[in-house]
C-alpha positions, 0 to 999 in steps of 0.5 A: 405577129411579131415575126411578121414585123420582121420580114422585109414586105410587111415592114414595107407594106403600109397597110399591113404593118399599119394594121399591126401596130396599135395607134398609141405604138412608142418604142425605144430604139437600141440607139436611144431615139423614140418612135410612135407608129407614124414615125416607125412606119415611115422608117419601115415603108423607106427600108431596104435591109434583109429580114433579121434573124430572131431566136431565143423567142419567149412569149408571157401573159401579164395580164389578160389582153396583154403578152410580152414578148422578148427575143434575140435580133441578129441582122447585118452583124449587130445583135439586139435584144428585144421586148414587145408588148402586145395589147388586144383591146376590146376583143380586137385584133392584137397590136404591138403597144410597146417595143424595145431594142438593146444592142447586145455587147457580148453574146454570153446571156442566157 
């Protein structure tokens, strides 16, 4: 799932993305500014960017409806490093609850 808010025809596909993010969705951009899930799914729907490309891609339970995801972003020159919670509640369908970028200075981490 995570993956697929990469690509550019999800992220501009209301219904689709929509359906990824949970309704209580926030994130903390690379640049500082917070997002909750109307905001983040207007800036997608409005995007005309290239997919990134993501590696270094791990995947933790910390607990037994929530994973956390971390990876590497590189699109149009500037690496970012990312986290994600993700939450299925009730059995659902699993969302992103919580998303994070850091812009990476130097590419030297593990």
């Amino acid at each position: 799932s995570e993956l697929r808010l990469l690509d550019p025809a999800v992220r501009r596909s209301g219904a689709e993305a929509r359906s990824l993010l949970d309704p209580q969705f926030r994130e903390f951009g690379a640049f500082g500014r917070v997002w909750n899930r109307e905001t983040v799914l207007a800036a997608m729907a409005a995007e005309d960017a290239p997919a990134a490309d993501a590696d270094r891609v791990t995947a933790d339970w910390v607990g037994a409806d929530t994973i956390l995801v971390t990876y590497r972003a590189r699109r149009q020159g500037r690496t970012t490093l990312r986290s994600s919670l993700w939450r299925r509640r009730n059995g659902g369908p699993w969302q992103l609850y919580f998303h994070q970028g850091t812009v990476q200075r130097d590419d030297r981490s593990p």
